[in-house]
MOPAC internal coordinates of N, CA, C and O (Angstrom, degrees):
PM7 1SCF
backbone

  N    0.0000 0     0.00 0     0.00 0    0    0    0
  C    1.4540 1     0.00 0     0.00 0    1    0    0
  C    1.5182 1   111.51 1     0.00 0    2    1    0
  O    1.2310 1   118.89 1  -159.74 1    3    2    1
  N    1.5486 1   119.72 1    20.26 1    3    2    1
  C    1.3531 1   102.67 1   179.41 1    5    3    2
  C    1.2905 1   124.61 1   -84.94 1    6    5    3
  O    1.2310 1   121.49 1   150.36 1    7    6    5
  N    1.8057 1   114.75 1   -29.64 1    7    6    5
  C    1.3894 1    92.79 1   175.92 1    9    7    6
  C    1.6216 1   120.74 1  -103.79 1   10    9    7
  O    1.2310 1   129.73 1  -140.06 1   11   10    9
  N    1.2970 1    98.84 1    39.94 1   11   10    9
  C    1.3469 1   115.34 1   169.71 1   13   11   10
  C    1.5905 1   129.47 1   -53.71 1   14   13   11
  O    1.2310 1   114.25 1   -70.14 1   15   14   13
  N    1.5234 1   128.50 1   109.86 1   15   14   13
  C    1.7982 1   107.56 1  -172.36 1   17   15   14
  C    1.4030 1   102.99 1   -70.84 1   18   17   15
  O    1.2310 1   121.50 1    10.74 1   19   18   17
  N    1.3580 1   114.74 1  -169.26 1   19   18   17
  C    1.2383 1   138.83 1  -174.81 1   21   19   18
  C    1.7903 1   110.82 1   -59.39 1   22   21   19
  O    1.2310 1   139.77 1   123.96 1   23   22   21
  N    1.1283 1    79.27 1   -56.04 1   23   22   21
  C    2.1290 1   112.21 1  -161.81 1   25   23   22
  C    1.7677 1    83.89 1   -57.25 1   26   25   23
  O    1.2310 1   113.20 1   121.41 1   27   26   25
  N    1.5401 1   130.45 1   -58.59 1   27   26   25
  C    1.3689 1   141.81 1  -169.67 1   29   27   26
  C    1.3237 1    97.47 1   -61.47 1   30   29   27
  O    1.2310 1   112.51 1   137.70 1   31   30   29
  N    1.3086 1   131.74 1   -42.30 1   31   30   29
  C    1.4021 1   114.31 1  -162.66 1   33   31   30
  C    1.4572 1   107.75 1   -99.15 1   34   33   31
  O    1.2310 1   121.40 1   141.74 1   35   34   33
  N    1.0138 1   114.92 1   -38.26 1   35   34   33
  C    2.0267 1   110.40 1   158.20 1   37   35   34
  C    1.8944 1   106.26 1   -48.92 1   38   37   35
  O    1.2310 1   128.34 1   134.23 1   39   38   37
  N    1.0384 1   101.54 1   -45.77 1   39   38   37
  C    1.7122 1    98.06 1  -179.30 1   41   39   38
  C    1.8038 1    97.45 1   -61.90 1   42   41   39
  O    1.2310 1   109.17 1   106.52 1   43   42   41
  N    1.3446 1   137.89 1   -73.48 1   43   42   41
  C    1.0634 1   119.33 1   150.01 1   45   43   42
  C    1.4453 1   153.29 1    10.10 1   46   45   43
  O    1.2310 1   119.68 1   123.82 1   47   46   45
  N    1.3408 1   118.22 1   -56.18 1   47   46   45
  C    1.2076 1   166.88 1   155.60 1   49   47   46
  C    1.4210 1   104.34 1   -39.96 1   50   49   47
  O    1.2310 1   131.88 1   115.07 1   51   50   49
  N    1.4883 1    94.67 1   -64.93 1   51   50   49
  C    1.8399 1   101.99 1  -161.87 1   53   51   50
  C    1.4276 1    93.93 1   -88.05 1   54   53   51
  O    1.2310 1   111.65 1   157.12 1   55   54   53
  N    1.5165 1   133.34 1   -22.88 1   55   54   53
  C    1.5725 1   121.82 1  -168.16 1   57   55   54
  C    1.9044 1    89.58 1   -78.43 1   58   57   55
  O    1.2310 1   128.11 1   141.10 1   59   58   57
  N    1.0050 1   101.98 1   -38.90 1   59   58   57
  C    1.6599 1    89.07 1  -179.27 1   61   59   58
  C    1.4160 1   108.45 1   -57.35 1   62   61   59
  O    1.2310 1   118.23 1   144.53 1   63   62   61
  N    1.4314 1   120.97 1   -35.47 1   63   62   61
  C    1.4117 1   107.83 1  -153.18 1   65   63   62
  C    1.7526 1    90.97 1   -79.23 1   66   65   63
  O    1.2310 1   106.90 1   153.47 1   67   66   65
  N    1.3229 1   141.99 1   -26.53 1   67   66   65
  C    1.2229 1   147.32 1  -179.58 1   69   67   66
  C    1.1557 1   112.37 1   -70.92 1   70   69   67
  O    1.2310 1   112.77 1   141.35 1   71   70   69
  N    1.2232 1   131.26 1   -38.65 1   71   70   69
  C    1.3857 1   141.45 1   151.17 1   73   71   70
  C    1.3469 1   110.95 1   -53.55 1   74   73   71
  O    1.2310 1   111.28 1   114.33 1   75   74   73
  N    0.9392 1   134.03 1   -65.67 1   75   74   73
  C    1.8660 1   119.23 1   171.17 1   77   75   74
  C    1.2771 1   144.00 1   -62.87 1   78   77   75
  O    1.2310 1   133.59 1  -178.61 1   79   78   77
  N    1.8784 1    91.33 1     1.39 1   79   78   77
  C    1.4287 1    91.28 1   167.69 1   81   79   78
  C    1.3524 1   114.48 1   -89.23 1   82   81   79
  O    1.2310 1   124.44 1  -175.61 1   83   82   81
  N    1.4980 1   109.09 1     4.39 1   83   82   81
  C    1.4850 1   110.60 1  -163.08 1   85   83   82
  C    1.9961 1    99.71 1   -66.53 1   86   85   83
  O    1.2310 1   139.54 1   141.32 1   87   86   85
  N    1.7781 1    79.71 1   -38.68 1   87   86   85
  C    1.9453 1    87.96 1   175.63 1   89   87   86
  C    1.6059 1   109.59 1   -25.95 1   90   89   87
  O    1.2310 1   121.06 1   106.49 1   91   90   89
  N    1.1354 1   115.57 1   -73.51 1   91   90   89
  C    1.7111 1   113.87 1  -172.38 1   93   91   90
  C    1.5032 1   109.25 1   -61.39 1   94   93   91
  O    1.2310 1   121.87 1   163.18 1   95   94   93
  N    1.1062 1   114.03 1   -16.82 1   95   94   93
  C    1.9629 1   111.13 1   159.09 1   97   95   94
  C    1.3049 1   124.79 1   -36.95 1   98   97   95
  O    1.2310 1   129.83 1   109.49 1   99   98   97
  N    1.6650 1    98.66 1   -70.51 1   99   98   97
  C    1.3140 1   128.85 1  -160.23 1  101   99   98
  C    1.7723 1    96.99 1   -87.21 1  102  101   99
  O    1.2310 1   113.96 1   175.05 1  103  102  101
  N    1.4155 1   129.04 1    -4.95 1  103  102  101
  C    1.6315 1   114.32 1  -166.58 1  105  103  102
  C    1.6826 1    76.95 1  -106.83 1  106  105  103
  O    1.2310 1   112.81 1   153.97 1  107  106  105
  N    1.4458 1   131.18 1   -26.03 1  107  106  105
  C    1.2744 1   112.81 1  -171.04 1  109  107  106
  C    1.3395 1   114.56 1   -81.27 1  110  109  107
  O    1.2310 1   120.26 1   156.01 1  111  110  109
  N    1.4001 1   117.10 1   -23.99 1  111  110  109
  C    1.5596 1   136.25 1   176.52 1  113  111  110
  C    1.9712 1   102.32 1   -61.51 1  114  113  111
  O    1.2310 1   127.76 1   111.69 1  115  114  113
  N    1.6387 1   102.67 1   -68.31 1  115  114  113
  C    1.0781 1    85.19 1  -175.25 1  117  115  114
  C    1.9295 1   126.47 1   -78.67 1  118  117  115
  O    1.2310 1   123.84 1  -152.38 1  119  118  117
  N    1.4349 1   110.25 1    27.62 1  119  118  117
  C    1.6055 1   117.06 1   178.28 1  121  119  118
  C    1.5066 1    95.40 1   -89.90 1  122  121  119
  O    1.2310 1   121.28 1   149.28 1  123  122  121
  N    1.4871 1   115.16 1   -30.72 1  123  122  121
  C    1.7673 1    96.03 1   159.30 1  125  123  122
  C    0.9442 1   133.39 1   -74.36 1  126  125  123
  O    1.2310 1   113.36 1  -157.73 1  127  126  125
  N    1.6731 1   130.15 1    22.27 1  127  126  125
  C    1.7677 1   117.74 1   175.20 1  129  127  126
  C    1.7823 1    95.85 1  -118.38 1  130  129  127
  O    1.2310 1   121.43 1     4.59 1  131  130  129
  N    1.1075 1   114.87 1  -175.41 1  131  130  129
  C    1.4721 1   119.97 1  -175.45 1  133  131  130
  C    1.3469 1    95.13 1   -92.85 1  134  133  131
  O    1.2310 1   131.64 1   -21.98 1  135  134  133
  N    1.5399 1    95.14 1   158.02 1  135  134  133
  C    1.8066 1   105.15 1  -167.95 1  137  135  134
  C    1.5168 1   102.60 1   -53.38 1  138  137  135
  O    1.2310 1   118.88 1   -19.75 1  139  138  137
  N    1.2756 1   119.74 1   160.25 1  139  138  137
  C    1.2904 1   122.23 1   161.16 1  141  139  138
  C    1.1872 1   108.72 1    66.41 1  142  141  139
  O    1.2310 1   104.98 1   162.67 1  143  142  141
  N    1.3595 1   145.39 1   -17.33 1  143  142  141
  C    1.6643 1   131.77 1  -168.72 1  145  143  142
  C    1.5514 1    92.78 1   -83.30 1  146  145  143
  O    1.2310 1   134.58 1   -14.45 1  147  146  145
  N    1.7876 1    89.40 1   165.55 1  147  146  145
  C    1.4380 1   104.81 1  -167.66 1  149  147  146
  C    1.5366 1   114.10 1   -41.94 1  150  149  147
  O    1.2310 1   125.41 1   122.03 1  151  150  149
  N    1.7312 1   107.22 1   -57.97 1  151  150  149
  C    1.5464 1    95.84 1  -178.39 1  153  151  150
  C    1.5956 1   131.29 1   -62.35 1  154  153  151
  O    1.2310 1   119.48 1   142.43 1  155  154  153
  N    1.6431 1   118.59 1   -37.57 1  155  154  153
  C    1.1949 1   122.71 1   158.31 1  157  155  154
  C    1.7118 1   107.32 1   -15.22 1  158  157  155
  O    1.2310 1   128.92 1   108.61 1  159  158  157
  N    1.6046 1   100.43 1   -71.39 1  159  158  157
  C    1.8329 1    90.17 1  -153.14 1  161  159  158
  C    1.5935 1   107.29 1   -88.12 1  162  161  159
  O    1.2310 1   118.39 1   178.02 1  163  162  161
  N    1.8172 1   120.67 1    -1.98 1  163  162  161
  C    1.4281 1   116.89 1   144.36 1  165  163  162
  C    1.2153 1   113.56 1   -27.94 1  166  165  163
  O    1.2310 1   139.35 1    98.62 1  167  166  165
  N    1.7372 1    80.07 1   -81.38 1  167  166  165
  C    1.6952 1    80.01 1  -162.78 1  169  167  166
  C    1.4427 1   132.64 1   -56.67 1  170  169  167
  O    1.2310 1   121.30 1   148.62 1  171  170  169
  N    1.7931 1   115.12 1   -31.38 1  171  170  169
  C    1.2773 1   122.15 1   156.59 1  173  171  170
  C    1.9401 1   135.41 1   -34.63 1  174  173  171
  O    1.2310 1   144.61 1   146.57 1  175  174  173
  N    1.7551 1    69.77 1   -33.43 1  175  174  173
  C    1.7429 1    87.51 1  -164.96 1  177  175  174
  C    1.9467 1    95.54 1   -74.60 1  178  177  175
  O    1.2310 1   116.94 1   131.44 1  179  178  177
  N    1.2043 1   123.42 1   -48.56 1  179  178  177
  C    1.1987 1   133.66 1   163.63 1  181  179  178
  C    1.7104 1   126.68 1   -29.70 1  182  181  179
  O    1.2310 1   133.93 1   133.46 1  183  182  181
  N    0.9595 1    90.68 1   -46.54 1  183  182  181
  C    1.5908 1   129.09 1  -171.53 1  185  183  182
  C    1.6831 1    97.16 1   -72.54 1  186  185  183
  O    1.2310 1   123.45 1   125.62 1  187  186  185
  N    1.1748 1   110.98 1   -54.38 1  187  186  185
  C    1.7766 1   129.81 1   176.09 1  189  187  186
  C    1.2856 1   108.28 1   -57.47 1  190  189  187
  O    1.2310 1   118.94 1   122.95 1  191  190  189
  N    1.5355 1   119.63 1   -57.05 1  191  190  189
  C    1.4984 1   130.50 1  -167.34 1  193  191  190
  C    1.5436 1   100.95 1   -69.65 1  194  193  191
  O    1.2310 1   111.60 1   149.73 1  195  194  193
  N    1.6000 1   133.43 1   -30.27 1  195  194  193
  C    1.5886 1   126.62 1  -179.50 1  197  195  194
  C    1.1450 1    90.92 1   -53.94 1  198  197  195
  O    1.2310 1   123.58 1   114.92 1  199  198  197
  N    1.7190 1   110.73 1   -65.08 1  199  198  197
  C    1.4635 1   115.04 1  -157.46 1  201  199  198
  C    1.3698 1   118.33 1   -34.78 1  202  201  199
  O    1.2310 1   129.48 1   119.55 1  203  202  201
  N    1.5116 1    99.33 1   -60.45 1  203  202  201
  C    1.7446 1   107.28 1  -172.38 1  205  203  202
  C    1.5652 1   111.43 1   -60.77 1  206  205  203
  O    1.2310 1   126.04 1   165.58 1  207  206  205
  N    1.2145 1   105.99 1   -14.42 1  207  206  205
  C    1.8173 1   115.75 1  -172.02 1  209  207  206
  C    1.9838 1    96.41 1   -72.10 1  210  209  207
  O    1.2310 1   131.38 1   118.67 1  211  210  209
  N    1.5755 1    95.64 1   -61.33 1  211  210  209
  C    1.1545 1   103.59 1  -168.62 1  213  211  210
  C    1.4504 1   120.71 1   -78.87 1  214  213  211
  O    1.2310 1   120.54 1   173.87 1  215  214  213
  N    1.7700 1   116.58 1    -6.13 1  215  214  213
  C    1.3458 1   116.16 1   148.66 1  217  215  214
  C    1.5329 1   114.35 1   -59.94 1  218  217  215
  O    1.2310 1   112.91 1    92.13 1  219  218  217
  N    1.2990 1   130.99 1   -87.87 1  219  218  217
  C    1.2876 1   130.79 1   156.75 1  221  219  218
  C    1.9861 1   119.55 1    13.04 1  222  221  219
  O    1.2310 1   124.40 1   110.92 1  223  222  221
  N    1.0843 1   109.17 1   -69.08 1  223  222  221
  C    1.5894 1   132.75 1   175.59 1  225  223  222
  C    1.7588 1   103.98 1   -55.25 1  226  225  223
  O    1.2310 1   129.79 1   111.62 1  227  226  225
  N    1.2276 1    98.72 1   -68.38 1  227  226  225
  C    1.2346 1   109.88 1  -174.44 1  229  227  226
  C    1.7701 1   118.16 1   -40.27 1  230  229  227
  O    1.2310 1   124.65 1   119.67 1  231  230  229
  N    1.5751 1   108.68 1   -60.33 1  231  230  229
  C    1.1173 1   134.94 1   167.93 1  233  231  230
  C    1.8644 1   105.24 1   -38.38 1  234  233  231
  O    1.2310 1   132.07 1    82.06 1  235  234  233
  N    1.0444 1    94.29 1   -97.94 1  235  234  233
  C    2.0447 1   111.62 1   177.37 1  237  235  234
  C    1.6438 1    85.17 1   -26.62 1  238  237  235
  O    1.2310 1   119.48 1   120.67 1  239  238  237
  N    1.1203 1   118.60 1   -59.33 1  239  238  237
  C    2.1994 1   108.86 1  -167.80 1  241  239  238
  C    1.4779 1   106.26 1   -56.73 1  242  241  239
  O    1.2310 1   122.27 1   159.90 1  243  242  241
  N    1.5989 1   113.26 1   -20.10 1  243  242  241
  C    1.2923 1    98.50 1  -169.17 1  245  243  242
  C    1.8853 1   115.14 1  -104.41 1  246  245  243
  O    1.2310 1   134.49 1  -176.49 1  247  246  245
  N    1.0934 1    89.58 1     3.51 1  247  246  245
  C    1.6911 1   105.13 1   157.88 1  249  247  246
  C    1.3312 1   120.34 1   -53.35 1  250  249  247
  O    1.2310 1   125.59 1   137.56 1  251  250  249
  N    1.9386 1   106.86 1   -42.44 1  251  250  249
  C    1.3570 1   122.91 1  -154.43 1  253  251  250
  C    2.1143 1   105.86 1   -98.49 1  254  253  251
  O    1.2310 1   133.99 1   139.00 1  255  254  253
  N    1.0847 1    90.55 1   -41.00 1  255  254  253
  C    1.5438 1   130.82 1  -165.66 1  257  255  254
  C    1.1546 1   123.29 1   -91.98 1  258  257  255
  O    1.2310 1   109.37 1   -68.52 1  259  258  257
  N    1.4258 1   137.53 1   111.48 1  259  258  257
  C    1.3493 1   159.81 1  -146.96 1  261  259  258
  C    1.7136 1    81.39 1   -91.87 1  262  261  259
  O    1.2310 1   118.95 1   -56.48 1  263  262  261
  N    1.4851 1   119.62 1   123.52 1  263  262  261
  C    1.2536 1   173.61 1   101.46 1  265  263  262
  C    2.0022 1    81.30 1    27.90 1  266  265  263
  O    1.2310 1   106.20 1   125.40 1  267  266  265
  N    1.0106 1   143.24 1   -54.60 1  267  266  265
  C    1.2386 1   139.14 1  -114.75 1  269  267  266
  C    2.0220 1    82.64 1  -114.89 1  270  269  267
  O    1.2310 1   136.31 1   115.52 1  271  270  269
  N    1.7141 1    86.03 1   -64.48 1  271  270  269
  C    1.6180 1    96.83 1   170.99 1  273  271  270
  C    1.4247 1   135.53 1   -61.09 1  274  273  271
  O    1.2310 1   126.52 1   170.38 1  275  274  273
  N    1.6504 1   105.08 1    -9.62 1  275  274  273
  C    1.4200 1   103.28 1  -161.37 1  277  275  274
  C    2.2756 1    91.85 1   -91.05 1  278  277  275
  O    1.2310 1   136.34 1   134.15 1  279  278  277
  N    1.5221 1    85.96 1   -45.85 1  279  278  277
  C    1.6838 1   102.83 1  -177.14 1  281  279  278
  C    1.9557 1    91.35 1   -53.96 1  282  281  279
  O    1.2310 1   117.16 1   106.61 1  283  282  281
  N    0.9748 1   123.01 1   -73.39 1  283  282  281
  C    1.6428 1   104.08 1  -177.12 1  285  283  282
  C    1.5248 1   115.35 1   -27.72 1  286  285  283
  O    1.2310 1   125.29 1   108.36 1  287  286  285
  N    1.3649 1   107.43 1   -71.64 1  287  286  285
  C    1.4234 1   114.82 1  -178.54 1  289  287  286
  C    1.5449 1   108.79 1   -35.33 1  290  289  287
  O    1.2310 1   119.27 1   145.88 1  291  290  289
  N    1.1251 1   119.00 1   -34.12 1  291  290  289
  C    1.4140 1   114.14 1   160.68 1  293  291  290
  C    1.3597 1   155.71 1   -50.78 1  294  293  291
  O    1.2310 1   135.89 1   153.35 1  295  294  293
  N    1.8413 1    86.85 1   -26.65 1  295  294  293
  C    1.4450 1   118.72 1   169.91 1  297  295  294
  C    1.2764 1   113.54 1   -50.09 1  298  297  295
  O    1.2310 1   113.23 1   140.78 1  299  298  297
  N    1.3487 1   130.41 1   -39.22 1  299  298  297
  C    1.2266 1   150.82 1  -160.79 1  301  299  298
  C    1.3115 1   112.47 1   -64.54 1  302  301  299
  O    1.2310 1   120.19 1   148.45 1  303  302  301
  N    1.7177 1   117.24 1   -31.55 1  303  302  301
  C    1.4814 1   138.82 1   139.34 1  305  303  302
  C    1.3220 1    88.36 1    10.83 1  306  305  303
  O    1.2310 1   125.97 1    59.07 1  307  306  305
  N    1.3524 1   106.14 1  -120.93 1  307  306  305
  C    0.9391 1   155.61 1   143.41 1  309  307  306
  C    1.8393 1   113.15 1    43.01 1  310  309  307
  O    1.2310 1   129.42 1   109.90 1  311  310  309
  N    1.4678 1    99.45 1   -70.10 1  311  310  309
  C    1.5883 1   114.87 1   155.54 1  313  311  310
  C    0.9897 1   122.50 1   -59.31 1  314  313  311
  O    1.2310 1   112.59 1   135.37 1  315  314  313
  N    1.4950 1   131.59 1   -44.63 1  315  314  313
  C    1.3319 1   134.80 1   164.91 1  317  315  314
  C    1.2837 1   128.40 1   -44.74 1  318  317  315
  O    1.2310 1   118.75 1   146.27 1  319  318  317
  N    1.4204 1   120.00 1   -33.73 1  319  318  317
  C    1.2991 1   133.40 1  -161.73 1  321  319  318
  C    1.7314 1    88.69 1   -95.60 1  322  321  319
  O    1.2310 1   110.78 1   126.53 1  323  322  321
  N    1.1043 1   134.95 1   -53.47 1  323  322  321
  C    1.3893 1   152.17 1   145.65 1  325  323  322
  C    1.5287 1    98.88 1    -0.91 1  326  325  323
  O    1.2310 1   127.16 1    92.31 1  327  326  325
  N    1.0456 1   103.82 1   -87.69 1  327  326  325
  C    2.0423 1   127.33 1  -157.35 1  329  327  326
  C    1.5293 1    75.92 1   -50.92 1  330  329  327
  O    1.2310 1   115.93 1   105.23 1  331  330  329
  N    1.6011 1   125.33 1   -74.77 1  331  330  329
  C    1.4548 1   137.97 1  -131.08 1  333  331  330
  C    2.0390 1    82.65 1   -59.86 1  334  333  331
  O    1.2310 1   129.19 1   128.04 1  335  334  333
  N    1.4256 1    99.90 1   -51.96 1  335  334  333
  C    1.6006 1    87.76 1  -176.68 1  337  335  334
  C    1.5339 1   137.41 1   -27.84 1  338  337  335
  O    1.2310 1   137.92 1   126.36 1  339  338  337
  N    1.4729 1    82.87 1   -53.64 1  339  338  337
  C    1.8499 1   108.99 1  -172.22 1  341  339  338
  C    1.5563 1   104.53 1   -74.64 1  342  341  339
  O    1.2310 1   112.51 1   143.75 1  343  342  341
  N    2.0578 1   131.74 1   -36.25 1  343  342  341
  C    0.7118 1   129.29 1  -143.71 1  345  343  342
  C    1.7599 1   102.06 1  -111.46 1  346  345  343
  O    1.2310 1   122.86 1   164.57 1  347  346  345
  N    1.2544 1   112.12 1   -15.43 1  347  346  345
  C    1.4458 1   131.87 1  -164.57 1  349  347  346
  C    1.6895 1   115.00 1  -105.95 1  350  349  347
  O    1.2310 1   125.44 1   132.25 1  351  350  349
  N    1.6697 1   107.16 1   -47.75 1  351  350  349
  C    1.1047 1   137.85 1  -141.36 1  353  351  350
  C    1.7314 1   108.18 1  -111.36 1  354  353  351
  O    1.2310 1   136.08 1   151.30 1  355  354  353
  N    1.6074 1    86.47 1   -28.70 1  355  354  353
  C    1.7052 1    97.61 1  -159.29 1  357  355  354
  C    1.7042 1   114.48 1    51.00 1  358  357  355
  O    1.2310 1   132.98 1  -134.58 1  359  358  357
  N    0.9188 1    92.53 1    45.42 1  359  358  357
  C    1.6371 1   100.69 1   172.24 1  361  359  358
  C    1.2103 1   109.73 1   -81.08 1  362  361  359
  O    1.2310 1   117.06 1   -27.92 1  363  362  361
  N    1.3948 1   123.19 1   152.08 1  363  362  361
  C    1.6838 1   140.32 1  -167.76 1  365  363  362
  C    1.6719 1   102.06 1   -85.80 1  366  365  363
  O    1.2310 1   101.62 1    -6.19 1  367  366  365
  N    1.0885 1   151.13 1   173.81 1  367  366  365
  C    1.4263 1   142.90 1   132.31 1  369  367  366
  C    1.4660 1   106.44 1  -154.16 1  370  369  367
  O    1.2310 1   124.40 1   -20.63 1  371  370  369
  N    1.2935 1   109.17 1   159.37 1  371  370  369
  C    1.1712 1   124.18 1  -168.42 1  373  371  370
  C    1.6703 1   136.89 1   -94.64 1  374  373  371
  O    1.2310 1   113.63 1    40.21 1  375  374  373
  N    1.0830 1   129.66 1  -139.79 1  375  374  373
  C    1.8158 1   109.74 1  -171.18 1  377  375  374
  C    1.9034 1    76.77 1  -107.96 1  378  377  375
  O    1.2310 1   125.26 1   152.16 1  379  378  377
  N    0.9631 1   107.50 1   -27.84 1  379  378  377
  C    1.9577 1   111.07 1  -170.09 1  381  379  378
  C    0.7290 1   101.82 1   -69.32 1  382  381  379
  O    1.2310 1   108.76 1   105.71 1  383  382  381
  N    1.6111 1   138.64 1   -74.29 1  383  382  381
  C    1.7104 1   134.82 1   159.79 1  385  383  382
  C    1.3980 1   105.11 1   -24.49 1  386  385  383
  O    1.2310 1   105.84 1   104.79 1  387  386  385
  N    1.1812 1   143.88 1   -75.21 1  387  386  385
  C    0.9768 1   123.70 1  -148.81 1  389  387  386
  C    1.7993 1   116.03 1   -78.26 1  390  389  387
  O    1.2310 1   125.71 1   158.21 1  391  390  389
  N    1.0481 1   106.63 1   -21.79 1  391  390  389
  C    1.7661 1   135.48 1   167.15 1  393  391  390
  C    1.5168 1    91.97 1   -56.68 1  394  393  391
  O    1.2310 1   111.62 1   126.99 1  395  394  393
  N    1.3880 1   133.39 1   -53.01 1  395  394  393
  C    1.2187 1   121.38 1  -150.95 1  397  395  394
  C    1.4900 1   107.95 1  -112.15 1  398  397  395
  O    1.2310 1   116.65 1  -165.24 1  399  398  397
  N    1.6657 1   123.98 1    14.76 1  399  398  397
  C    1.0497 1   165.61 1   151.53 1  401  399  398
  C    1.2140 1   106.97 1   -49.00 1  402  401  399
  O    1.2310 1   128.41 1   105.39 1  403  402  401
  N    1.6687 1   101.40 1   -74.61 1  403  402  401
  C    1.5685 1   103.44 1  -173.93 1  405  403  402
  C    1.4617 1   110.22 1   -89.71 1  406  405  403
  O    1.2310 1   118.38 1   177.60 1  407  406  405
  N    1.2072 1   120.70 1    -2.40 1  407  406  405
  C    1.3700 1   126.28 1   161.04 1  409  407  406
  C    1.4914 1   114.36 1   -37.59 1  410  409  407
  O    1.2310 1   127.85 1   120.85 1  411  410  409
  N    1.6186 1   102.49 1   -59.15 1  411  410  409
  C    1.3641 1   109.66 1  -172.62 1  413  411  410
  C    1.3954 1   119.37 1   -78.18 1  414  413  411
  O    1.2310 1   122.67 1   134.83 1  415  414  413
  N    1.3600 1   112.49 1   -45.17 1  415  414  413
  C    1.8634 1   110.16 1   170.88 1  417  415  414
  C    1.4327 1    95.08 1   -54.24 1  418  417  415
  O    1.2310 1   110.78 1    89.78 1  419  418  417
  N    1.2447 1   134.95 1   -90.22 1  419  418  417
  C    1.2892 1   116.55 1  -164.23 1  421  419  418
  C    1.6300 1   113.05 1   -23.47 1  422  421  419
  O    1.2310 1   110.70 1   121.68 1  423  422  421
  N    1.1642 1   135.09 1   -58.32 1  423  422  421
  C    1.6041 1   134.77 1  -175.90 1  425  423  422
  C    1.1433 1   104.13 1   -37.56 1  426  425  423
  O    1.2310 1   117.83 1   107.92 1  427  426  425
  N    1.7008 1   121.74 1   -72.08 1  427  426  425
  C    1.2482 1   142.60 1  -170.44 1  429  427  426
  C    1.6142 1   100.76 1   -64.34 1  430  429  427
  O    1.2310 1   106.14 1   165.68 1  431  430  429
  N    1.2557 1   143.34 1   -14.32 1  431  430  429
  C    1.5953 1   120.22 1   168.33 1  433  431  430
  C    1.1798 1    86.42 1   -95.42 1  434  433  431
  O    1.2310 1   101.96 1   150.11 1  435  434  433
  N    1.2757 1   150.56 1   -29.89 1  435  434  433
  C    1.5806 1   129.82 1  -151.86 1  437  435  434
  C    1.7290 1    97.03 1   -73.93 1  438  437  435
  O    1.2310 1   129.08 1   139.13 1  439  438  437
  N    1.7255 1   100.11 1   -40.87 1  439  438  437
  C    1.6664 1    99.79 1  -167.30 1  441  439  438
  C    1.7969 1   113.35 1   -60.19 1  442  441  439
  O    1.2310 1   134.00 1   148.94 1  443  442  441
  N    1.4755 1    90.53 1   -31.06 1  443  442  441
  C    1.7657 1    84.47 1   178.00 1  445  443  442
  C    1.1827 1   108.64 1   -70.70 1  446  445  443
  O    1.2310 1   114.59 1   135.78 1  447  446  445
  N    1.4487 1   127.86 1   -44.22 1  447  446  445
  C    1.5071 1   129.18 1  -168.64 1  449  447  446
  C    1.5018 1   131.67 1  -101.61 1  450  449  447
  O    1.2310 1   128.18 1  -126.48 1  451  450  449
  N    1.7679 1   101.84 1    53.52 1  451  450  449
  C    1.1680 1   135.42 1  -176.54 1  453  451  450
  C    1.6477 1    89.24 1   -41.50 1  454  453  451
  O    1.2310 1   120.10 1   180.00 1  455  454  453

């Protein structure tokens, strides 16, 4: 990642953060099997390997990447886990969720676009 520009490693940045939301995918998938059975710790095990992926990523970005910008970009969490609800899950959400939705993108573009 050294001669990486800015623009590449925020793009970076954000594919990890989309990639780790998959984590709460796969831990909600496997809370429907019984503890310990094979698929449980699949999917767990899956769930483990983002993490360590997106530890790894995270780290090397923060060599490049101001501490301040990388934690916003994180915010985005947040939405992800959101969308995946409604889009994955068929989950319900409300005018507050979604109010507090754009709460956070707004935060997270303002912080990049000091």
């Amino acid at each position: 990642m050294k001669h990486l520009t800015q623009k590449q490693l925020y793009i970076i940045l954000l594919a990890a953060v989309v990639i780790s939301s998959f984590v709460n995918v796969f831990s909600k998938f496997a809370a429907g099997y019984p503890f310990f059975s094979i698929p449980f710790l699949c999917l767990y095990g899956i769930a483990l390997l983002i993490m360590a992926g997106y530890s790894v990523i995270w780290q090397l970005v923060l060599e490049k990447i101001s501490l301040i910008s990388a934690y916003m970009a994180r915010g985005l969490l947040f939405i992800l886990i959101y969308l995946w609800s409604v889009i994955i899950f068929h989950e319900s959400v409300s005018y507050t969720q979604t109010a507090g939705a754009i709460i956070i993108l707004t935060g997270v573009w303002l912080s990049q676009h000091e």
